[in-house]
C-alpha positions as CSV (number, residue, x, y, z in Angstrom):
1,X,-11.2,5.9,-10.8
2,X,-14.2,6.4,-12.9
3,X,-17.3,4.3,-11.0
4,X,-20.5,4.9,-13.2
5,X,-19.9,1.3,-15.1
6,X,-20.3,-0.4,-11.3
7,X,-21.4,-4.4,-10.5
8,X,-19.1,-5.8,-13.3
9,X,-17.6,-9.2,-12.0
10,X,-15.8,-10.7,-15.0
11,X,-15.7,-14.2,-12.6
12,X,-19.5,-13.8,-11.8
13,X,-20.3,-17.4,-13.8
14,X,-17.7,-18.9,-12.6
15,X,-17.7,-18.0,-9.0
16,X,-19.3,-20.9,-6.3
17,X,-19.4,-20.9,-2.5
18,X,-16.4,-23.0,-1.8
19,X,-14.4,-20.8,-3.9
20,X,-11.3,-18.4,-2.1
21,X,-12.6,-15.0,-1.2
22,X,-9.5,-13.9,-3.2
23,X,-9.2,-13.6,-6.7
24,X,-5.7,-12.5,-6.8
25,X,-2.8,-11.9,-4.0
26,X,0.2,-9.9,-4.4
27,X,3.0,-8.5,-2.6
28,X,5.8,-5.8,-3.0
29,X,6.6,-2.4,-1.9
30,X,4.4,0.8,-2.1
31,X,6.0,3.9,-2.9
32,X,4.3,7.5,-2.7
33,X,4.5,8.3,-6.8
34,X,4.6,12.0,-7.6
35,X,4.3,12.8,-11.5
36,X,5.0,15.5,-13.7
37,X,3.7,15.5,-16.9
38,X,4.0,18.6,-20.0
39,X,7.4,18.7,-19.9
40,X,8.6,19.7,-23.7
41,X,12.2,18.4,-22.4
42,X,14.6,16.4,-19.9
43,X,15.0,19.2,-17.3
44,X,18.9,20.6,-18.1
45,X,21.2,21.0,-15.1
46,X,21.5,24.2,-13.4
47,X,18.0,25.5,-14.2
48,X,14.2,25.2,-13.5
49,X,11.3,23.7,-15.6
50,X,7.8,24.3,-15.1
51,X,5.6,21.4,-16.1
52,X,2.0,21.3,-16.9
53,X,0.5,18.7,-14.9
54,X,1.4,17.1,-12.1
55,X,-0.4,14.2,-9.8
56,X,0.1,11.7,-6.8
57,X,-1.1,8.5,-6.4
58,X,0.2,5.1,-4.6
59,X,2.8,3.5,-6.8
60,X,5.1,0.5,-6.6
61,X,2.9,-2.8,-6.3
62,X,0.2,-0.2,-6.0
63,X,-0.1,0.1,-9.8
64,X,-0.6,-3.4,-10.5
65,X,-3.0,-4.3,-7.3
66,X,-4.8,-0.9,-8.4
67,X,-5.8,-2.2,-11.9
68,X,-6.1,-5.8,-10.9
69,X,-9.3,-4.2,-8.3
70,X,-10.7,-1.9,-10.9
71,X,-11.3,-4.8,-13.2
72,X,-13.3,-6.3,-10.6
73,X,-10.7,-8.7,-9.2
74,X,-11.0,-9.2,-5.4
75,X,-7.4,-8.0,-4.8
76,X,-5.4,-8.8,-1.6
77,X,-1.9,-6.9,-1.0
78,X,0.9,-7.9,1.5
79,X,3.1,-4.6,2.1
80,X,4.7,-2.7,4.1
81,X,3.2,1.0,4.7
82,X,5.1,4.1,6.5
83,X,3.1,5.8,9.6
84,X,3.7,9.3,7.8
85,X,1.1,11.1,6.1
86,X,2.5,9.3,2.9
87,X,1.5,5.8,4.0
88,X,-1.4,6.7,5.6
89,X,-2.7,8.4,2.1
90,X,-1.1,5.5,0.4
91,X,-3.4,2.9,2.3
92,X,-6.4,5.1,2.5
93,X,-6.3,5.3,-0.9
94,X,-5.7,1.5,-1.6
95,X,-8.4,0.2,1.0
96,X,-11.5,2.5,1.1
97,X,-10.4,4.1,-2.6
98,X,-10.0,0.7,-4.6
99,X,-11.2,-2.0,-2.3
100,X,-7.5,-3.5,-2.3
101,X,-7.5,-6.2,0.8
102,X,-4.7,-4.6,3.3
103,X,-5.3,-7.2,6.1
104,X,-1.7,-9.1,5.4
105,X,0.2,-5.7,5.3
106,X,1.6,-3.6,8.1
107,X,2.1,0.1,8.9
108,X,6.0,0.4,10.4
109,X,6.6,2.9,13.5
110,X,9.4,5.2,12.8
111,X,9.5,4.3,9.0
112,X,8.7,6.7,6.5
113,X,7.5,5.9,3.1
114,X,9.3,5.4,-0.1
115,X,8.8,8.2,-2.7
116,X,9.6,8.5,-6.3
117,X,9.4,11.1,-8.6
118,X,8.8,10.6,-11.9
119,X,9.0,12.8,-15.0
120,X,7.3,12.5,-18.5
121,X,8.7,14.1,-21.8
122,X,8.8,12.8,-25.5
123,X,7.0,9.6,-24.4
124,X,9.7,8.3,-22.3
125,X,10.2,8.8,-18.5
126,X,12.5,10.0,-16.0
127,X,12.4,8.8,-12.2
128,X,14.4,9.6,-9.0
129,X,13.7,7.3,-6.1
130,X,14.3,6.8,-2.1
131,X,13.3,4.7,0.4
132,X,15.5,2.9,3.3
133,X,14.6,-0.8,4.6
134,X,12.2,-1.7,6.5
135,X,12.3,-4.2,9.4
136,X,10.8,-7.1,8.6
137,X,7.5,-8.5,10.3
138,X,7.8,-10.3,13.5
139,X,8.0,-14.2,12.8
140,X,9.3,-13.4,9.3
141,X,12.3,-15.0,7.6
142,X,14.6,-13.7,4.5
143,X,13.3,-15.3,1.0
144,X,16.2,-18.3,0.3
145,X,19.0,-16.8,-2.3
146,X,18.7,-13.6,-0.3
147,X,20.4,-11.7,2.5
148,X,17.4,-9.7,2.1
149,X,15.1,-9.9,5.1
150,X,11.3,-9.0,4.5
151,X,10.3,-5.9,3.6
152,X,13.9,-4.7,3.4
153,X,15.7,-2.7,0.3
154,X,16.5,-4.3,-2.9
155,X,17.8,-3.4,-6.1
156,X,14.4,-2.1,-8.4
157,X,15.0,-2.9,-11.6
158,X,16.0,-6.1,-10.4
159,X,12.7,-8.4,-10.3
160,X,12.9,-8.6,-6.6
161,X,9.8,-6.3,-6.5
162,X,6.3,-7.5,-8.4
163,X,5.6,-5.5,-10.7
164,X,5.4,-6.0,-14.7
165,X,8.9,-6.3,-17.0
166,X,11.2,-3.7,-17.7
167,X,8.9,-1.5,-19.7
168,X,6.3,-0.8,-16.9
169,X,7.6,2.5,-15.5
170,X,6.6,1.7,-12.5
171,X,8.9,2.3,-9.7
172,X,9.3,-1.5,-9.3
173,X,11.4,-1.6,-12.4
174,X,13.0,1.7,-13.2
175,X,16.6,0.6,-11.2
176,X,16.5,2.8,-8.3
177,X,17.1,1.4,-4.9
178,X,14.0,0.0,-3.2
179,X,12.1,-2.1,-0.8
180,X,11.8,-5.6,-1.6
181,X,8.3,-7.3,-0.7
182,X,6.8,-7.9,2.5
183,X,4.7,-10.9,2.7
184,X,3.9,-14.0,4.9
185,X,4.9,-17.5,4.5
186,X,1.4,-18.5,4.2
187,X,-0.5,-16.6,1.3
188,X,-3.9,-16.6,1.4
189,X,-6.1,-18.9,-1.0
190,X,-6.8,-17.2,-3.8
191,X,-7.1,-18.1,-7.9
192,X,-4.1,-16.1,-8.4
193,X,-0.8,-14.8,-7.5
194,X,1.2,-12.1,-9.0
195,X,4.9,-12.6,-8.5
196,X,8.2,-11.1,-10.0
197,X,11.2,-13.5,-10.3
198,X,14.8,-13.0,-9.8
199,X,18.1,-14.8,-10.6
200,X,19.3,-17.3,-7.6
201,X,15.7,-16.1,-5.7
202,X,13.2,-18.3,-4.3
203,X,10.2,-16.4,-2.8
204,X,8.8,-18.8,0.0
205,X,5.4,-17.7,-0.7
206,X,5.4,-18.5,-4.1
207,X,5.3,-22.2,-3.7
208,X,3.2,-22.1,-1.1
209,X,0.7,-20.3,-3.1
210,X,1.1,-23.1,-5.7
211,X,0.6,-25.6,-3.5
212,X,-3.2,-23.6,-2.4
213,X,-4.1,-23.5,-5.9
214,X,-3.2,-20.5,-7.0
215,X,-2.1,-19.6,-10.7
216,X,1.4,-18.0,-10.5
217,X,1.5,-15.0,-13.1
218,X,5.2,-13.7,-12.9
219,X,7.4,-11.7,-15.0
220,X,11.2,-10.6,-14.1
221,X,13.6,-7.8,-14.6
222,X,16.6,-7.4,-16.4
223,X,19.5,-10.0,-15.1
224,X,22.2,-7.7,-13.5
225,X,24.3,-11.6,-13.1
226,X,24.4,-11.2,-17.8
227,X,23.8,-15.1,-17.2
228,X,20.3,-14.9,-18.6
229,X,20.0,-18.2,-17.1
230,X,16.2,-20.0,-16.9
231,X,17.3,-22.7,-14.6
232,X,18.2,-19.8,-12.1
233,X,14.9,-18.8,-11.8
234,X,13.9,-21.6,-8.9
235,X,10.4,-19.9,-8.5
236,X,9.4,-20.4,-12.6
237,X,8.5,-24.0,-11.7
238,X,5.5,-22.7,-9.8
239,X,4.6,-20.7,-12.2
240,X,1.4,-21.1,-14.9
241,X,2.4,-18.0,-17.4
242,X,5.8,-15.7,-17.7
243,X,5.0,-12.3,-19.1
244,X,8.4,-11.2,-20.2
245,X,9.0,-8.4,-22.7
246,X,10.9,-9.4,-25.9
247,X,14.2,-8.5,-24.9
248,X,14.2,-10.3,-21.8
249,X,12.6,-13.4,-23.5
250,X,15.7,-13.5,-26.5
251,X,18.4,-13.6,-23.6
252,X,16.7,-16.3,-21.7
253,X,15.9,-18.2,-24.5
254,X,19.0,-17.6,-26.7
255,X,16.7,-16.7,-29.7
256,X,16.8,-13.7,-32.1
257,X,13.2,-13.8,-32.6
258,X,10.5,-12.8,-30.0
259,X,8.2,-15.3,-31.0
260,X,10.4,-18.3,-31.2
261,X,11.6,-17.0,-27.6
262,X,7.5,-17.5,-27.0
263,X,7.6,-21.2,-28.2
264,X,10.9,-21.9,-26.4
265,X,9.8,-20.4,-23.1
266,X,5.9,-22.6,-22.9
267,X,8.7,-25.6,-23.0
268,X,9.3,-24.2,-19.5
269,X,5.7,-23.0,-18.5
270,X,2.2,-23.6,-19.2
271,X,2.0,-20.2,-20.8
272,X,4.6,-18.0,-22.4
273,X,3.7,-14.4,-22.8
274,X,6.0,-11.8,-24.8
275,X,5.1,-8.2,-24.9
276,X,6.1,-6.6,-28.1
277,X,6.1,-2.6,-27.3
278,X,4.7,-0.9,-30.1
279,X,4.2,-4.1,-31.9
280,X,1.5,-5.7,-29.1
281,X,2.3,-9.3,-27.7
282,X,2.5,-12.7,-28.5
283,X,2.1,-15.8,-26.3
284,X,2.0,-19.8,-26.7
285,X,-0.1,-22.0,-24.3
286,X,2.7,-24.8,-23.9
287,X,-0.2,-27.5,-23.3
288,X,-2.1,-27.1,-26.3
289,X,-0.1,-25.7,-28.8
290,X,-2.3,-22.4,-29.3
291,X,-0.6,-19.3,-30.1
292,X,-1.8,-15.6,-30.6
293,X,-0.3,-12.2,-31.9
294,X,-2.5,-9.0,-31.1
295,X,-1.3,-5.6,-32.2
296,X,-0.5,-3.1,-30.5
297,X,-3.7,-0.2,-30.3
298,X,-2.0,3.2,-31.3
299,X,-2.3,6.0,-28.9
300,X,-1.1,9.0,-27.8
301,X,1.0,8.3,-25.2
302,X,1.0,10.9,-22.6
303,X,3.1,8.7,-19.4
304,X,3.7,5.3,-19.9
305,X,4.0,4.6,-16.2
306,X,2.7,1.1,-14.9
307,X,1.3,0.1,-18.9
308,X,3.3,-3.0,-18.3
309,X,1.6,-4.0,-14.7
310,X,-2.0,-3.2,-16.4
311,X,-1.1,-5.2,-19.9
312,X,-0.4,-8.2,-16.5
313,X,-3.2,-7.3,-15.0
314,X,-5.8,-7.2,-17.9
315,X,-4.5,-10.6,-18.7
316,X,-4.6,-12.3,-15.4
317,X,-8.5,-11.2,-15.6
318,X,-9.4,-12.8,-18.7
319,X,-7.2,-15.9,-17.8
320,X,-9.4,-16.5,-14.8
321,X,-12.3,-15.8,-16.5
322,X,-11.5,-18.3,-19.2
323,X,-11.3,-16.8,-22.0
324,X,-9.9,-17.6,-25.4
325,X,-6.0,-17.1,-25.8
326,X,-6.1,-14.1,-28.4
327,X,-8.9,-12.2,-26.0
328,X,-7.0,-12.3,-23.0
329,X,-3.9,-10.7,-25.0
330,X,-6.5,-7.6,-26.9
331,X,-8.0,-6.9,-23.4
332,X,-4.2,-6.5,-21.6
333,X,-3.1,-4.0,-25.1
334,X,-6.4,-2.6,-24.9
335,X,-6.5,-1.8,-21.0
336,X,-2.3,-0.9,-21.4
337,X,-3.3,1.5,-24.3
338,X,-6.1,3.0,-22.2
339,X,-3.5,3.8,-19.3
340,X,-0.6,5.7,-21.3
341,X,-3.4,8.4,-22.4
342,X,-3.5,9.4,-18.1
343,X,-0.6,10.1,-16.1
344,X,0.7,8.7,-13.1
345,X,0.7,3.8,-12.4
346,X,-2.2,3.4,-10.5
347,X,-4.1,6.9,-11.4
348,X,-4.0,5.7,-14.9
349,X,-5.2,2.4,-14.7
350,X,-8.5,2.3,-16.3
351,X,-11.6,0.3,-15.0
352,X,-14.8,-1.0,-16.8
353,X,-16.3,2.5,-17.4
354,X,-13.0,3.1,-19.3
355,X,-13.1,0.5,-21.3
356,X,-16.8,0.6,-22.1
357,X,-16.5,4.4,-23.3
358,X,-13.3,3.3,-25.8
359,X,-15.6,0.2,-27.2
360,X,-18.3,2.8,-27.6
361,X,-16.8,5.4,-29.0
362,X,-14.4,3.5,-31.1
363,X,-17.6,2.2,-33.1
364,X,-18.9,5.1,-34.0
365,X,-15.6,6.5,-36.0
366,X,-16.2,6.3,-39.5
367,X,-12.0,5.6,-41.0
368,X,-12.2,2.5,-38.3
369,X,-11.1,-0.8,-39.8
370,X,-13.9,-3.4,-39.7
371,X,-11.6,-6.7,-39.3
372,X,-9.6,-4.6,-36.5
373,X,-12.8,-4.0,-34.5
374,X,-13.8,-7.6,-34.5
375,X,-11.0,-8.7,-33.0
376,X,-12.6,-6.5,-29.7
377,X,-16.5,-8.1,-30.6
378,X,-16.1,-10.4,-27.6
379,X,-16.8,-6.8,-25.6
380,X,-20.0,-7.3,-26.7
381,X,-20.9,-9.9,-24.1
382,X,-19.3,-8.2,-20.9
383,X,-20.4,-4.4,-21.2
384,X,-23.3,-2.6,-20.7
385,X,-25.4,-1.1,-23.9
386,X,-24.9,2.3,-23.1
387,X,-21.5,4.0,-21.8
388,X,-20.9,7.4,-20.6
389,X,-19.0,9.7,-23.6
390,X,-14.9,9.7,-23.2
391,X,-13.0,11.0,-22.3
392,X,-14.2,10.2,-18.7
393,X,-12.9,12.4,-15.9
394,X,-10.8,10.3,-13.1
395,X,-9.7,10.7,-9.9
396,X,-8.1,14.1,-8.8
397,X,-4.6,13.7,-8.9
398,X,-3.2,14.9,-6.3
399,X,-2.9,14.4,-2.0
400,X,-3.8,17.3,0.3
401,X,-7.4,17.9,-0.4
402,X,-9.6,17.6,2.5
403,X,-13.2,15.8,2.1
């Protein structure tokens, strides 16, 4: 994480002493994510392949509680952590690396970390998972719809694990086997709450968060039931915005059109969010009427691991900091098309120094389209006059190195 753009709050006018000391409060698992990156092609059976780069970092939840703290978003995270060297990295790296709250999750004796391993080629990725349950937290109940208890395994892929939709990469979508979220039965108070819904799933938490005044940001995985059912989604009625991707939002909606699934779906919620891939998003604020499409920023896409839970993140930030509907979608592309040019979830996600070298240097290129910059002025007002050049060097990758 770069930290030479530091002190930017993007809640600082709005903040007031009666106000939660968390901005946003999330739960899932946290897996130990290995990447290799510079592979030319899939690795073929029977042989080996050498690849190019290769990094560590906390994945899982960890990607989105990552970029939610290096947008200057007081983050809290419920989880379970292994007492191996995994966990232990994992949480160091999540508490005194990024600031991330840990005082609502748990280290578990005897339990060793999830891992995944994930490998980039020709844009796409490949990952390999495993994890076992983990005993749930003393006091702690299994969420209603579920004979899953706290903590314990679950279907990834499945939207039992928060996370962003289907195209994140993160290991909280890629359909492997894995821990389903730890959390208590009485969140915090914070502004927000990320959560991931699933089919014939009610998350206690959830409502309770609600309840406390929280803004329930969720999105969901792909419906293993094929019902594509909205009404079996108990948990949506809590929610403020749905962040979908476009195919999930046509099956719920029964539409053949991404942005009439938008309009259809802010029927159900306050906010409708479709991400678009390559084409950007579109969303619908059910209570006024609004609506706004944002391209998509082309990049070179080195690993498009976690893009989706940073596109959720960047959003959720300029949602609490109230801005326009159409700002809030260019900063989540902007921030998502800053994290597919770095490899690894939460290695990748980019911070204010990140986004302040992009607006700076994106000026200065002569074939850049004037009308296309505009639509990123309202950087103007939040970033400092002067930026370090990019690229900017981030975090070494890797675990192992001693101080």
């Amino acid at each position: 994480m770069s930290t030479d753009t530091p002190g930017i709050d993007p809640l600082q006018a709005l903040r007031a002493p009666r106000d939660p000391a968390c901005d946003v409060f999330l739960t899932g698992p946290v897996f130990l994510d290995i990447v290799f990156t510079g592979l030319d092609s899939a690795p073929v059976r029977g042989t080996e392949s050498w690849a190019r780069g290769m990094g560590s970092s906390p994945g899982g939840v960890a990607n989105m509680a990552t970029a939610l703290a290096r947008l200057g978003l007081r983050t809290s995270l419920a989880a379970a952590f292994g007492d191996d060297h995994y966990g232990e990295y994992c949480w160091d790296a999540l508490e005194q690396g990024e600031g991330i709250d840990l005082s609502m999750s748990h280290t578990v004796p005897g339990w060793h970390s999830p891992v995944t391993v994930s490998m980039a080629y020709e844009g796409e990725r490949t990952m390999v998972s495993h994890g076992h349950e983990a005993p749930a937290p003393t006091g702690t109940a299994a969420p209603t719809g579920s004979p899953t208890s706290i903590g314990a395994a679950a279907p990834t892929g499945s939207p039992a694990s928060t996370g962003a939709a289907a195209q994140t990469g993160s290991p909280a979508s890629t359909g492997a086997a894995a821990p389903a979220p730890a959390f208590p039965h009485c969140p915090p108070r914070a502004r927000a709450a990320i959560a991931s819904l699933a089919p014939g799933r009610s998350e206690p938490w959830v409502a309770a968060a609600a309840r406390n005044g929280a803004m329930v940001f969720a999105d969901v995985g792909w419906d293993e039931t094929g019902r594509w059912d909205l009404d079996a989604l108990p948990d949506l009625a809590h929610c403020e915005a749905f962040l979908p991707n476009a195919e999930e939002a046509m099956r719920y909606t029964r539409t053949d059109c991404p942005r009439a699934a938008a309009h259809a779906l802010a029927e159900r919620v306050p906010l409708a969010v479709v991400t678009l891939g390559a084409e950007g998003a579109y969303a619908v604020d059910g209570r006024t009427g609004v609506a706004a499409a944002v391209p998509a920023i082309e990049v070179e896409a080195l690993d498009p691991t976690g893009a989706g839970d940073v596109f959720v993140a960047g959003f959720v930030t300029g949602t609490l900091a109230d801005w326009p509907l159409a700002d809030r979608l260019a900063f989540a592309g902007l921030t998502a098309a800053l994290s597919v040019q770095e490899f690894g979830g939460s290695l990748s996600a980019p911070g204010w120094a990140e986004v302040a070298a992009w607006w700076q240097l994106i000026r200065t290129c002569a074939s850049q389209d004037p009308a296309a910059l505009e639509r990123y002025a309202f950087l103007d007002d939040l970033l400092p006059t002067t930026a370090r050049a990019w690229p900017l060097r981030r975090a070494v990758p890797t675990i192992g190195f001693r101080q």
